[in-house]
C-alpha positions in Angstrom: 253.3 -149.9 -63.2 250.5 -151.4 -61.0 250.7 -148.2 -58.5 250.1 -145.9 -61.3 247.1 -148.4 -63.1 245.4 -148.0 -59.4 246.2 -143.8 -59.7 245.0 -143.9 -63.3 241.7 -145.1 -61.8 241.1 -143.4 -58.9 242.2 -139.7 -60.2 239.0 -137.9 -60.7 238.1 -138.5 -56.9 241.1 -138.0 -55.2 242.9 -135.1 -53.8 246.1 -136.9 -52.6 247.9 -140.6 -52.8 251.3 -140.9 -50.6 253.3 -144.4 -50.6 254.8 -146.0 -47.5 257.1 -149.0 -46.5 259.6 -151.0 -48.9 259.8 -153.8 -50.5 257.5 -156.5 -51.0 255.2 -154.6 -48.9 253.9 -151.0 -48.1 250.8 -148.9 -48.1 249.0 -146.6 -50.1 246.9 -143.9 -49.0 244.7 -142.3 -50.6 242.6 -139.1 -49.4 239.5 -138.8 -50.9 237.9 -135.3 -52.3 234.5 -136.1 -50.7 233.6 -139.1 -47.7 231.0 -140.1 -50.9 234.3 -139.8 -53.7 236.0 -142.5 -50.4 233.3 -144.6 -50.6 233.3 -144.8 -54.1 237.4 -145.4 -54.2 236.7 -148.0 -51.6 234.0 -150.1 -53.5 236.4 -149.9 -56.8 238.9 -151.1 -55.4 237.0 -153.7 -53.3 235.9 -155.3 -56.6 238.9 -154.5 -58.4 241.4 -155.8 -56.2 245.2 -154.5 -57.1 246.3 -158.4 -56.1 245.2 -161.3 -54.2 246.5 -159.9 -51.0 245.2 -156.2 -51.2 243.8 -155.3 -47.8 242.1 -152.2 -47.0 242.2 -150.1 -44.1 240.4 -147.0 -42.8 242.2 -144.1 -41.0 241.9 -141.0 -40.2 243.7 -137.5 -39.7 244.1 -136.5 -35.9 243.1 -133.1 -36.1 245.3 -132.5 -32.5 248.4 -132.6 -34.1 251.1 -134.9 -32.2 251.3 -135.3 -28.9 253.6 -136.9 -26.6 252.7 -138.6 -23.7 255.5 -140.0 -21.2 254.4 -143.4 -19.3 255.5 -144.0 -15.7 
């Protein structure tokens, strides 16, 4: 119910919102229409924390693709 309050709020500026992990913990991430429309998600959710123990995290998308690198 909580994840789809956050949604709910978000919508308008967002293009995508995935889920990962399980249980008690996990992450949501959120990709943005715009870098402003990120900012914007960002400062919502920054003063309207989901819980007490929301943290936020930037990333980005590695436009390489994967790679694989062997270590000797």
């Amino acid at each position: 119910e909580k994840v789809d309050d956050i949604i709910d709020a978000i919508r308008s500026r967002v293009s995508a919102v995935t889920l990962a992990g399980a249980g008690g913990g996990g992450f949501m991430y959120i990709l943005a229409k715009t870098p402003q429309k990120a900012r914007e998600i960002r400062s919502f959710l920054e003063k309207n924390p989901p819980s007490p123990a929301s943290k936020f995290y930037d990333f980005d998308i590695d436009a390489r693709g994967m790679a694989i690198e062997f270590l000797v």
